[in-house]
N, C-alpha and C positions, 0 to 999 in steps of 0.2 A: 672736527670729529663728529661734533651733533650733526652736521649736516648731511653726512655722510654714514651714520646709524639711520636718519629718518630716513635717507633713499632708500636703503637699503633694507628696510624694514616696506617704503613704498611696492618696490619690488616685487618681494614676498606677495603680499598680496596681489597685487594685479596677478601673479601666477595661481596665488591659491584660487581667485575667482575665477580665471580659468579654467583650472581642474575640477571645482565646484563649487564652494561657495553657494550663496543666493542662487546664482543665474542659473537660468536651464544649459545643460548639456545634453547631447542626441548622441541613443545608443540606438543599432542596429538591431532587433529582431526579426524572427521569421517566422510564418506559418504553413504546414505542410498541407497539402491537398492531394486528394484521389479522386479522380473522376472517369466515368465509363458510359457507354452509350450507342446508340447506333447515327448513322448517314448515309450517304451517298452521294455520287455525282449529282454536280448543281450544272457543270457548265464544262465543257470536254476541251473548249480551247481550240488550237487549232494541231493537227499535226506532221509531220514529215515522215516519209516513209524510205528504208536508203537499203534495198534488195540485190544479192547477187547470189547465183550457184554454178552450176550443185551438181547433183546425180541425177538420172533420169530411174524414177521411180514405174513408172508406167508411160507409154507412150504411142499414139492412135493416129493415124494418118491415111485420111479420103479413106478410111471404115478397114483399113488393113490394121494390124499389131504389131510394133514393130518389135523385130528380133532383143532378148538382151544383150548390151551393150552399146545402146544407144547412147550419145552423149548431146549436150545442151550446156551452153555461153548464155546467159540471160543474166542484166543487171537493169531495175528502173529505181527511179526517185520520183514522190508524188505527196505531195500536200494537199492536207483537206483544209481549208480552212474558212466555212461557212454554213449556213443552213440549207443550201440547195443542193440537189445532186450535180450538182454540174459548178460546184465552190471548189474544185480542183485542180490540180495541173500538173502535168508529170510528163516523163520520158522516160527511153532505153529502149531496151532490143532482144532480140530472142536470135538464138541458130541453132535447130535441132537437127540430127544428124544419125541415118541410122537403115537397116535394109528390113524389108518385110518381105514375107512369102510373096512369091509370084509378080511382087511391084521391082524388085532390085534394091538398087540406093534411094532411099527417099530424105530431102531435107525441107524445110520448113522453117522460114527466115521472116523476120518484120521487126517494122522499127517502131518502139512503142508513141505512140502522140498520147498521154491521161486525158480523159479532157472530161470525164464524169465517174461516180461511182452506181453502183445500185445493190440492193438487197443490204440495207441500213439492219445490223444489228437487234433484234427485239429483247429486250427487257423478259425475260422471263416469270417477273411477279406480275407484273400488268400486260404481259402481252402486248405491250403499245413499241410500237419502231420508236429507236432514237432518230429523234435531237435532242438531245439535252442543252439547254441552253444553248449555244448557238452557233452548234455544229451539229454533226452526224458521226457515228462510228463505223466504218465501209467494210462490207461485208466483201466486195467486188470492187476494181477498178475498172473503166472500159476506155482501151486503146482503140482508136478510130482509122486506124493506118490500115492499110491491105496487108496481105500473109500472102507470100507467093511461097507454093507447095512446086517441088522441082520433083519429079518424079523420072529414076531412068533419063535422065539425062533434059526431059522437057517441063518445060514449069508452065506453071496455070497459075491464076490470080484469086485468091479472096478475099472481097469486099465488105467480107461480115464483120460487126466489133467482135474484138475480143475482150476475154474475160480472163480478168488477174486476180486470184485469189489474193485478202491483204493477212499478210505471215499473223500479224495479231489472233488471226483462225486457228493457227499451226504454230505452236511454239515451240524453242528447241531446235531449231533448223528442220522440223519434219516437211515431209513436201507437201507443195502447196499447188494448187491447179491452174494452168492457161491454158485457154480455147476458144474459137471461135463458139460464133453462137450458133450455125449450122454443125456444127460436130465435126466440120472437116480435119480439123486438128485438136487435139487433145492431149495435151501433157503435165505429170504429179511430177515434180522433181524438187527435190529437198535445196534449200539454200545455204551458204556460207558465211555469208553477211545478212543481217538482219535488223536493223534499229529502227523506232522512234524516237522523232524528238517531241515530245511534248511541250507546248507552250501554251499559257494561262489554263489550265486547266483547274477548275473550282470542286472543293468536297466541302462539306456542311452537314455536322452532326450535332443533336442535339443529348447533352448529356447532366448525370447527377450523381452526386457522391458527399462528399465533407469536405469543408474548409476549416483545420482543426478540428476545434468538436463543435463544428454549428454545419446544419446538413446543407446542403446545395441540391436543389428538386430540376432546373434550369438553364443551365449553361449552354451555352452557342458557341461550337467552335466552329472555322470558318479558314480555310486554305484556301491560299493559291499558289499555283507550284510548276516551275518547269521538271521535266524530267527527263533521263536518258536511260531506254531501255532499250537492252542488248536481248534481242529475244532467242540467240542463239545459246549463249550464255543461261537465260530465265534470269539474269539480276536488272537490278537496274539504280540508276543514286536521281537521288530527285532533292529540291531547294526549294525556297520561296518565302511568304510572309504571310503571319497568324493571326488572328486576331482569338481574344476568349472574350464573352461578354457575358454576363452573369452571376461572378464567381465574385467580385466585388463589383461596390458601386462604381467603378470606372470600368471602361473595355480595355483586356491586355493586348496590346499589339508587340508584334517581335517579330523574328525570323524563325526557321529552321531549316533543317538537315537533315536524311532519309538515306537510306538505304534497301532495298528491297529485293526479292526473289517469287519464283514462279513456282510455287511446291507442286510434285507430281500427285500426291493427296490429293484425291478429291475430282481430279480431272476426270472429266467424260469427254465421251466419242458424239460428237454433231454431225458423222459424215453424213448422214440421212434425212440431214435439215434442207436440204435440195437435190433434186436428181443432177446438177451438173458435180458434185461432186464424188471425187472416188473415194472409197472405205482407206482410214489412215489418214485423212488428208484436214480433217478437222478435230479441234480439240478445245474443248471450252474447260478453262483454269480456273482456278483462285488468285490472289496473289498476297501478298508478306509483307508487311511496314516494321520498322520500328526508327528510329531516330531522335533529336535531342532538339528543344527551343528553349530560345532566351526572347523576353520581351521586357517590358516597362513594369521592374522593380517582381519577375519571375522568371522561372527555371525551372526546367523539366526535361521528362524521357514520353516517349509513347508509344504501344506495339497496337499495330491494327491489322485484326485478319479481314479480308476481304473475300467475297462468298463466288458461287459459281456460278453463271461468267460476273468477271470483278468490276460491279458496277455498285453495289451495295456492301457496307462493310461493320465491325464492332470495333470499337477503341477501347484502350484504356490508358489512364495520363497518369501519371506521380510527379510531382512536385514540389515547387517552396515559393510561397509569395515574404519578398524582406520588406517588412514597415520601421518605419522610424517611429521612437514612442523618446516624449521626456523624461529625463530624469533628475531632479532638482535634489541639493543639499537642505536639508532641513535643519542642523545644528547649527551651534554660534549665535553669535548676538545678530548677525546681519551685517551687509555694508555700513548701516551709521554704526553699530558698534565697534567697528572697525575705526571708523572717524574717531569716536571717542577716547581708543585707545592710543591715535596716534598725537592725542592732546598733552600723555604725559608723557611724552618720549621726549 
């Protein structure tokens, strides 16, 4: 029976040191944070473009107008993905189809070859054309294929590039412009399908706020992120991985998750930013973030508007950073008092 009082009294303890006791045990807290800030594109990544329509909004052939009810089959696909105008590569097709005064049936047919872009996007605060890191954002694509114009029954050939408005201009499905560079053919027609795929694309803001009640002057947040934007739609859901660095002595890295939209707020009209294109046919936006990260021992939300055109943006982040802190029993005699007591058992 003694022996079997002293286990069991052994027991006990080993549990109580467990639950406390002497030894340290680890409790979970957290600390909340707010942070806000400005950035912008570091690095545009590369992207995909996956176009089809539509309606013919306006349509021009060898200097005639063609009648309304003209119709157009037109789908291309075209990647940028470098720092040259000619980092591209793409495909598809056009068949416009339609009668104008004094010409008859007129159609206009060609099979798109991408093989460069031109008229690289400008930065509106500096004025300077993109690259941003180590790409370009394509104002134009140029198809290198001929255009054969069939007029009344006989067709003629042009040899001149053509010129594809990229839908990122026009959002919302509104129409977008192809045309030779001589003006032989000219057509605005809205599309039906519209996406980017976004791939590595980099943003980087520098921001400040509190961690608890101790201020933060400093922090570096730092994305990168694929994304898929439906520009017929204006949403888009975008992924990738975070880092914060600033906010403690270590950098937080994690993931996140986004969601976003094209607000009509704010939108202006660009059609005058080149004479190739027609009124309606350009549209410089903003665009909408919010979404949710987790990284190493934090958690959070963050909404970022993005300014017109969406190259530069404001954040702001809410948060919880969870620290482990000890917490030790200070009562009782101690482990050897423990020993001592099991001397008279």
């Amino acid at each position: 029976m003694k022996t079997f009082k002293r286990t069991s009294v052994l027991a006990s303890i080993a549990m109580l040191l467990l639950l406390g006791g002497s030894s340290a045990a680890f409790a979970n807290t957290s600390q909340s944070f707010t942070l806000s800030g400005t950035g912008g594109v570091t690095n545009l990544g590369s992207q995909t473009y996956t176009v089809s329509g539509g309606l013919v909004a306006y349509a021009e052939v060898d200097g005639a107008t063609l009648n309304p009810g003209a119709s157009i089959q037109y789908n291309f696909v075209a990647t940028q993905n470098g720092p040259t105008t000619t980092s591209v590569s793409g495909y598809g097709s056009m068949r416009l189809t339609g009668y104008a005064p004094g010409l008859g049936e007129v159609k206009a047919t060609t099979s798109f070859v991408i093989a460069a872009i031109e008229g690289a996007i400008v930065d509106p605060t500096t004025g300077a054309q993109i690259p941003i890191g180590n790409n370009q954002l394509p104002a134009y694509f140029i198809s290198i294929s001929p255009t054969t114009i069939t007029i009344d029954g006989q067709n003629q050939y042009d040899n001149n590039p053509m010129l594809i408005e990229s839908p990122y201009l026009n959002p919302w499905g509104l129409p977008i412009v192809m045309g030779t560079t001589d003006g032989d053919v000219v057509v605005a027609a809205t599309y039906n399908v519209g996406t980017i795929d976004w791939q590595g694309t980099q943003v980087q803001a520098l921001l400040s706020g509190n961690l608890g009640s101790s201020s933060v002057s400093s922090a570096v947040l730092t994305l990168t992120s694929n994304e898929n934007e439906n520009l017929v739609a204006g949403s888009a859901v975008d992924s990738g991985t975070m880092s914060l660095a600033g906010l403690t002595s270590s950098t937080i890295t994690g993931s996140y998750f986004g969601t976003d939209y094209i607000p009509w707020a704010g939108a202006t009209d660009c059609s005058s930013s080149t004479p190739f294109l027609i009124p309606g046919t350009c549209t410089e936006t903003g665009f909408q973030s919010q979404g949710e990260f987790s990284g190493t021992g934090a958690s959070g939300t963050y909404n970022t508007q993005w300014g017109v055109p969406a190259l530069g943006f404001y954040t702001t982040i809410h948060g919880s950073i969870s620290q482990g802190r000890s917490s030790g029993y200070s009562g009782g005699s101690g482990f050897f008092g423990f020993l001592g007591l099991l001397s008279h058992i």
